[in-house]
C-alpha positions in Angstrom: -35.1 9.5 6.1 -31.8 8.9 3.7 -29.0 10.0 5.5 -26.2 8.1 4.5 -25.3 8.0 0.2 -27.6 9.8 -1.6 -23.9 11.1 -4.1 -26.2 12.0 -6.6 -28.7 14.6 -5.3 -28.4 17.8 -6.8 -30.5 20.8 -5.3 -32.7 22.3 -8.0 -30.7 24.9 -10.7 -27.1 23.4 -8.4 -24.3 22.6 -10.5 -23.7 19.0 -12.0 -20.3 17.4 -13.1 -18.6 19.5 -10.5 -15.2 20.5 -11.1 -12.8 19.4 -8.2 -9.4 21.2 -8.0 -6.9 19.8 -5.5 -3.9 20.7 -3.9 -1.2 18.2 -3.8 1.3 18.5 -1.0 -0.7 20.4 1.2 -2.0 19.1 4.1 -5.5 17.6 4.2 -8.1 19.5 5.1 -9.1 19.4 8.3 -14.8 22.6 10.2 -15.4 24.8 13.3 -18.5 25.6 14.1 -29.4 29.9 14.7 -30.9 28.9 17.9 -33.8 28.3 20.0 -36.0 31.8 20.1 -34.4 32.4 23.8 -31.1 32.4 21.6 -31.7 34.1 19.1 -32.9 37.0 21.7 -29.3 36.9 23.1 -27.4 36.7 19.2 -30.0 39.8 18.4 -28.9 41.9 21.5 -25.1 40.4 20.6 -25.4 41.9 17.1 -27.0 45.0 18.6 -23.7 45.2 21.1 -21.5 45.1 18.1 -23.6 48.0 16.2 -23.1 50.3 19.0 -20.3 53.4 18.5 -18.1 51.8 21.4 -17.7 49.1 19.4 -18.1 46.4 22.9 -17.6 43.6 21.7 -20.8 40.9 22.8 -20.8 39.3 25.8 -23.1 38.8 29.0 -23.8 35.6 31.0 -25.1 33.5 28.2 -27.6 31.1 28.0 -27.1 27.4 28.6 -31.2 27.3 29.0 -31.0 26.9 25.5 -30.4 23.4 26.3 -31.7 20.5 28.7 -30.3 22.4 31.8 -27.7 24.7 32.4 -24.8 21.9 32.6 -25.9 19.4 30.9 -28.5 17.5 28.4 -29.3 13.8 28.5 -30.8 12.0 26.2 -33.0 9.0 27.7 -32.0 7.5 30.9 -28.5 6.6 32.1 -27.7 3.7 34.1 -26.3 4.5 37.2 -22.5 3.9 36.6 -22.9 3.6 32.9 -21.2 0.0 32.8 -22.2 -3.4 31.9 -23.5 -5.8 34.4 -20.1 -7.5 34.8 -18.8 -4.5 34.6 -15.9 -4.8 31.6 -17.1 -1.8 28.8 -17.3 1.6 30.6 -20.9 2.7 29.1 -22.3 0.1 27.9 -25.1 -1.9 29.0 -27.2 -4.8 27.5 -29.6 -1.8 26.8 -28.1 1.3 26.7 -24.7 3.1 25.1 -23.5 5.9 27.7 -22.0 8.7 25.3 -20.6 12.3 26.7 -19.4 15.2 25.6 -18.0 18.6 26.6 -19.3 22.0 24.8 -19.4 25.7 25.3 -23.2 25.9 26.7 -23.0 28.9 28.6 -21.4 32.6 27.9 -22.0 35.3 25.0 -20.9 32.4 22.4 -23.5 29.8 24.2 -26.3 31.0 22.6 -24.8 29.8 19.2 -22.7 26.7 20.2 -25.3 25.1 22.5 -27.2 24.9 19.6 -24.7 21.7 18.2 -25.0 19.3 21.1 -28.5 20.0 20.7 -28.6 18.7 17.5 -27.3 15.7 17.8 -29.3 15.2 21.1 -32.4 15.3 18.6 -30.8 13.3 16.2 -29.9 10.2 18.6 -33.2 10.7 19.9 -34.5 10.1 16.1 -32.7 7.1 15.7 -33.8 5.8 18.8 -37.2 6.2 18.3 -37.1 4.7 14.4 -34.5 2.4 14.7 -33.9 1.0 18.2 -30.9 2.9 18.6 -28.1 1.4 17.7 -26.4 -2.1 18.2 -29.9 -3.2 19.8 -29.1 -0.4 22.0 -30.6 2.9 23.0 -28.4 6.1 22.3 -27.8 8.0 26.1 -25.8 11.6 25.2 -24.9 13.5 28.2 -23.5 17.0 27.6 -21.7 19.1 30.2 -21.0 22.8 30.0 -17.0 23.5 29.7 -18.0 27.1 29.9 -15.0 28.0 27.6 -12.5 27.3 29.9 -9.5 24.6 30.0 -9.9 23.5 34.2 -13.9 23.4 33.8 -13.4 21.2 30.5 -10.9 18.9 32.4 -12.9 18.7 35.2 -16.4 18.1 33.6 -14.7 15.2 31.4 -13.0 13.8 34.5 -16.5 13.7 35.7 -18.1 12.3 32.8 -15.5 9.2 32.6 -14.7 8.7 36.5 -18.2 8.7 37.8 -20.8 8.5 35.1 -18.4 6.4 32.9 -19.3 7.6 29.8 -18.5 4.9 26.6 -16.8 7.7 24.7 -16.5 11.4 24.1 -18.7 12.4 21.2 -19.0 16.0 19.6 -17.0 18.1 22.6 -16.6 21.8 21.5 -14.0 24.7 21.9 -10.7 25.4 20.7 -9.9 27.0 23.9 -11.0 24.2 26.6 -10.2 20.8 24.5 -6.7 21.0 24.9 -6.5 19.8 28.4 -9.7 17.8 27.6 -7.6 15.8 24.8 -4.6 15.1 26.8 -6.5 13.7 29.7 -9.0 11.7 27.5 -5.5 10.3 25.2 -3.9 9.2 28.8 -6.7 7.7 29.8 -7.3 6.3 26.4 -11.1 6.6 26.3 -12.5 7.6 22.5 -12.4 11.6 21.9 -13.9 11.7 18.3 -15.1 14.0 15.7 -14.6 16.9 17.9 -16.1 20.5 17.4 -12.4 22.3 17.1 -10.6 23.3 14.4 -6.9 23.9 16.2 -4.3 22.0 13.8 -3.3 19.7 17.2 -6.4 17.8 17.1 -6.5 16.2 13.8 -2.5 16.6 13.4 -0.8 14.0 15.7 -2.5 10.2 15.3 0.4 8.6 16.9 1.0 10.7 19.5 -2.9 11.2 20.3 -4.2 8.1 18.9 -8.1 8.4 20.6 -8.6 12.0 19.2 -10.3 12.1 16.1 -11.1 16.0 14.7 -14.3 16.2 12.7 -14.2 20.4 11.3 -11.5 21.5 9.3 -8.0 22.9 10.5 -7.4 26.5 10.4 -4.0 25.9 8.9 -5.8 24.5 6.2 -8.6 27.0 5.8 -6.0 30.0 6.2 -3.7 28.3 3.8 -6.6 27.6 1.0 -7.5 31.5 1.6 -3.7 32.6 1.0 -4.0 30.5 -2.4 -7.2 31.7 -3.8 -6.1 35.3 -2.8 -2.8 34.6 -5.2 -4.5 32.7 -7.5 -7.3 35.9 -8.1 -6.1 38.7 -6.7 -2.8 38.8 -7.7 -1.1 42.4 -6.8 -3.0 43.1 -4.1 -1.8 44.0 -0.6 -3.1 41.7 2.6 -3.5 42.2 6.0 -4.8 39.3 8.6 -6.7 40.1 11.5 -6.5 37.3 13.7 -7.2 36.3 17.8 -5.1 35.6 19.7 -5.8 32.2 20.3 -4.6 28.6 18.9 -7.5 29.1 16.1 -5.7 32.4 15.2 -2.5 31.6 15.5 -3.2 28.7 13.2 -4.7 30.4 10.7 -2.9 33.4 10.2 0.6 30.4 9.9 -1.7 29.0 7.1 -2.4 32.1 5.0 1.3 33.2 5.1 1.8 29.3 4.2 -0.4 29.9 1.2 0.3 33.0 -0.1 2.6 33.3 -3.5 4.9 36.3 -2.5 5.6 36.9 -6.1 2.0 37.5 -6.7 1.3 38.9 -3.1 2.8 41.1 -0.4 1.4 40.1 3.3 1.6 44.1 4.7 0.4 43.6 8.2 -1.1 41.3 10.9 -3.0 42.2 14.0 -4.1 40.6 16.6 -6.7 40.9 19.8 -7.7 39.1 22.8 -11.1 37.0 23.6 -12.0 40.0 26.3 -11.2 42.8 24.3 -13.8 45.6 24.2 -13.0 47.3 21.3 -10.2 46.1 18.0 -10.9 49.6 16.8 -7.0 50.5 17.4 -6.3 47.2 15.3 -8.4 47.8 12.4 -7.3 51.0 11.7 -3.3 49.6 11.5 -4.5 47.3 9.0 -6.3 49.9 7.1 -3.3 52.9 7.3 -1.4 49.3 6.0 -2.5 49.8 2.6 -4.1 46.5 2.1 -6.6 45.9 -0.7 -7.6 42.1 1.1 -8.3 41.7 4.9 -8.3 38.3 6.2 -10.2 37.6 9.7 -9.5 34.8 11.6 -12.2 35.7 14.5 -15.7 35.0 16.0 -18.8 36.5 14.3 -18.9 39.4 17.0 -15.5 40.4 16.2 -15.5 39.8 12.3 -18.6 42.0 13.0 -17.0 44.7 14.5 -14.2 45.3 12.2 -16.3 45.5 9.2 -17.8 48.0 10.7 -15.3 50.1 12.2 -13.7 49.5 8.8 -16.8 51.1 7.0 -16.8 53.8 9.3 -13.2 54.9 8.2 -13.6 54.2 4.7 -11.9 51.4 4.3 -13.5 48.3 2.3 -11.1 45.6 1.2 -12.4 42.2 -0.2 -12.5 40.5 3.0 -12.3 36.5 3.5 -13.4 35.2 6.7 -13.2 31.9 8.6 -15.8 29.4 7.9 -17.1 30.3 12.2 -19.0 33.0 10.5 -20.2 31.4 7.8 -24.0 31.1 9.3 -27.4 33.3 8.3 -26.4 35.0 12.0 -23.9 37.2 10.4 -26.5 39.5 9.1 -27.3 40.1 12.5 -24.2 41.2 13.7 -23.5 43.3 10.5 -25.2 44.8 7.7 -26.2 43.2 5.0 -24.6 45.8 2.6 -21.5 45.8 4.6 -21.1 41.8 4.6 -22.1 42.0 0.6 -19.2 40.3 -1.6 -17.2 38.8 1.7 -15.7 35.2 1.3 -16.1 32.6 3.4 -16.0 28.8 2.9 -18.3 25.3 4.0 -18.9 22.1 2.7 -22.5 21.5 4.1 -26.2 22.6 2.4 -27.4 25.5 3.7 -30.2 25.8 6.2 -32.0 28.6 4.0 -32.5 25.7 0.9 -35.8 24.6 2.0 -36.7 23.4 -0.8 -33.6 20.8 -0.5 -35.1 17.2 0.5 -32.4 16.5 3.0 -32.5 20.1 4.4 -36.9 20.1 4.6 -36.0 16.3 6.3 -34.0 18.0 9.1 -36.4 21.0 10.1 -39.1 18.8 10.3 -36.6 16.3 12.6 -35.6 19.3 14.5 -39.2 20.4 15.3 -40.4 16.5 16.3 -37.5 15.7 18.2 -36.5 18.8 20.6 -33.8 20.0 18.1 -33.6 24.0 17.8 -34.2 26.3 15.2 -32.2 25.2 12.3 -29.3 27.1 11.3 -25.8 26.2 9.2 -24.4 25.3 12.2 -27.5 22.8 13.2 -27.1 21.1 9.6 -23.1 20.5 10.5 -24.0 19.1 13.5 -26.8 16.7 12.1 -23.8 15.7 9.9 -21.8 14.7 12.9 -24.1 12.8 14.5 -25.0 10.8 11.2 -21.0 10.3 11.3 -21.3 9.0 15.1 -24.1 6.6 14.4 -22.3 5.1 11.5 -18.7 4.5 13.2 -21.2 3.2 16.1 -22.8 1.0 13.6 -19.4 -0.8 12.6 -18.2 -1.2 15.7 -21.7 -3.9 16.8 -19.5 -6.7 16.6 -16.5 -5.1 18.7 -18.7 -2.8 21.0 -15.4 -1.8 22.7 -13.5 1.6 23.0 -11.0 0.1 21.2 -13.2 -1.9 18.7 -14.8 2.2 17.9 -11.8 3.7 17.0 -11.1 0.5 14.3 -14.5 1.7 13.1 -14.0 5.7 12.8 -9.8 4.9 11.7 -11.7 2.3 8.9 -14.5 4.6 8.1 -14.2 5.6 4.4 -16.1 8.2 1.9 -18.8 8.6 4.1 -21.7 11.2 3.2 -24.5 12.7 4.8 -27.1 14.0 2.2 -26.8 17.6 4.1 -23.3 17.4 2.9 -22.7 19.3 -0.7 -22.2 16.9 -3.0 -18.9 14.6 -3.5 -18.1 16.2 0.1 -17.5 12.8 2.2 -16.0 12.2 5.3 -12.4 9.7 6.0 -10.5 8.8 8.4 -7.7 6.2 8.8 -4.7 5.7 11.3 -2.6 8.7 9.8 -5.6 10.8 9.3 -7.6 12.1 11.9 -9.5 15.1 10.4 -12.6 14.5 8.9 -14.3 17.1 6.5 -11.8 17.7 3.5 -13.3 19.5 1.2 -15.7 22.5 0.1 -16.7 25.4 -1.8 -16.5 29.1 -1.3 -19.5 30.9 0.0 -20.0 34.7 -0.6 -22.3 36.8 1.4 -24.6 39.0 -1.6 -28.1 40.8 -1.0 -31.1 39.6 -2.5 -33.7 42.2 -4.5 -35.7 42.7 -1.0 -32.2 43.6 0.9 -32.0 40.4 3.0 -28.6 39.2 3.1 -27.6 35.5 1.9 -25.0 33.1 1.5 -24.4 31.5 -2.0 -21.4 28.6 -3.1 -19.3 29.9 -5.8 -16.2 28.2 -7.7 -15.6 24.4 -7.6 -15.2 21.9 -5.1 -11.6 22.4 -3.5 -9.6 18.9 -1.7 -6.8 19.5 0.1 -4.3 16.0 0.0 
């Protein structure tokens, strides 16, 4: 398989000799996150939960059987304490390389997320079985449910590098949980890198969090690229941002008003709403009595969901942009494919519906042979990752230390996975710790047979 520099590829009728625009003086970009069948039941009843007339938002108890076990997934064997036989690198052994990770299993958004860790579980396991693992040693990955909540995070990472003294954090998910997870992890200085979470602390603050490396994009920097290509094309038209009420909205709502030209565009109204709400209809139909012509959602697919259609309902159809989290074929669950037709959304990855792309006809047969799920958009980012992990692992052979891994992701430079769009690459350094920085608009359309789709539009945007 070709996973590391294939630039060149071009998927058949793509574009060649790419445009690239950049934005000088912003700041760089820095990409947050379908399933197994048992998963894809729960996202179907999720999406039916959203159709309903109450609006209830989806939730239930989740399903972390998506994965190994409930709380965690391991792949191969771990050594008892995860050390070396005299003991001096936590997680590393003469035959193995412990590696953990925290990650929303379980609740009404487990049925998607689990789906990531899973990924790169089938990856490692690929490159164990074809290459020896790595470093002459086998790849161990043990995943622990955070359940979406900050004291379970802390306390499943305290446990991973306390008792089964994990080499490093690889992959953990959640806006929400990692917080807590990041300072205790920094303090402790164990590797926390290219983690699933798109808040602007975790790629934002090298020096003051120098073992945190973020590998999705801000959502300062997504919400200020979307207040700039609303000036730059809809100039005149009135905006509203929905947005929860979280880090991940808070972020990007400060990003679009960041973006935004107020000569060419008037922000009219921003409203917000809680992960437990049952219903936003209240909030949806401030922004629409607003007047605004472009609605901006910084929210989860359910949510997203629901205010398109409540929006519908009233009348009301802006041009709606919405955060790269929704930007998976599971959106035409949770709404119509007429409603979602023409919304904006943004990625820097191949698609999982371009089977007839090498890379991406690669990864569904590697999925199906090595216990990977379904493939999705969010199973092609997290392939990604893992190709990203197994390189900085790669570099750091001759320094197989925590501190000898983070020279290797800090030195790590134009990196590319060949399920990455093309000239899409992957940095890092000791003042930048955000990896994906670049990508292309997608917009949801309908096809002649009235399946819904996702296709790249405009040129490749940088953000510097």
């Amino acid at each position: 398989m070709s996973r590391l520099t294939a630039r060149g590829m071009k998927r058949d009728g793509g574009e060649t000799g790419m445009k690239v625009e950049r934005f000088a003086g912003s700041p760089r970009l820095a990409w947050r996150l379908a399933a197994l069948s048992l998963a894809f039941v729960v996202l179907v009843a999720m999406a039916a939960a959203c159709a309903g007339e109450d609006e209830e938002t989806p939730s239930g108890t989740g399903t972390a059987a998506a994965t190994a076990s409930p709380s965690t997934t391991v792949v191969g064997t771990a050594t008892p304490q995860g050390t070396t036989a005299s003991g001096e690198v936590p997680g590393i052994s003469d035959t193995e390389i412990l590696l953990g990770a925290e990650c929303i299993l379980s609740g009404s958004m487990g049925a998607v997320y689990s789906t990531i860790p899973k990924t790169v579980s089938a990856y490692f396991n690929y490159i164990n079985e074809t290459e020896g693992g790595v470093c002459g040693r086998k790849i161990v990955y043990q995943v622990e449910d955070n359940t979406d909540d900050p004291a379970r995070a802390v306390e499943v990472a305290r446990k991973l590098v306390e008792q089964d003294k994990v080499f490093a954090m690889v992959g953990s998910l959640g806006d929400a949980p990692h917080p807590a997870t990041m300072e205790f992890l920094n303090e402790r200085e164990v590797p926390d890198i290219l983690v699933s979470a798109g808040g602007h602390r975790f790629g934002s603050d090298p020096e003051g969090h120098p073992w945190t490396v973020q590998m999705i994009p801000d959502y300062t920097v997504e919400g200020t690229f979307f207040g700039r290509y609303i000036s730059e094309n809809l100039p005149g038209k009135k905006v509203a941002v929905l947005w929860e009420n979280s880090a991940a909205g808070i972020d990007g709502l400060a990003g679009v008003k960041k973006g935004l030209d107020p000569s060419k565009n008037e922000l009219v109204a921003d409203e917000s709403y809680n992960i437990g709400d049952i219903s936003i209809a209240s909030q949806v139909t401030n922004l629409k009595d607003s007047g605004a012509e472009v609605a901006v959602v910084h929210g989860s697919p359910g949510f997203t969901a629901q205010m398109i259609k409540h929006a519908d309902r009233m009348g009301w159809h802006p041009q709606l942009l919405m955060s790269y989290i929704n930007s998976d074929d599971m959106m035409f669950s949770f709404a119509s494919p007429q409603l979602l037709d023409g919304a904006i959304t943004f990625q820097a990855l191949k698609l999982a519906a371009w089977r007839d792309d090498p890379a991406v006809a690669e990864h569904y047969k590697l999925m199906q042979k090595y216990g990977g799920p379904p493939p999705t958009n969010f199973t092609i980012y997290a392939q990604a990752l893992a190709e990203t992990a197994v390189e900085v692992l790669k570099r750091s052979c001759d320094n197989l230390t925590r501190e000898g891994l983070m020279e290797s992701v800090e030195s790590l430079q134009d990196f590319h996975s060949d399920l990455m769009l093309d000239d899409v690459t992957v940095s890092f350094s000791d003042s930048d710790h955000t990896g994906l920085q670049s990508g292309r608009m997608l917009k949801a359309t309908v096809d002649e047979k009235g399946q819904g789709k996702f296709e790249y539009f405009g040129p490749l945007v940088e953000f510097k």
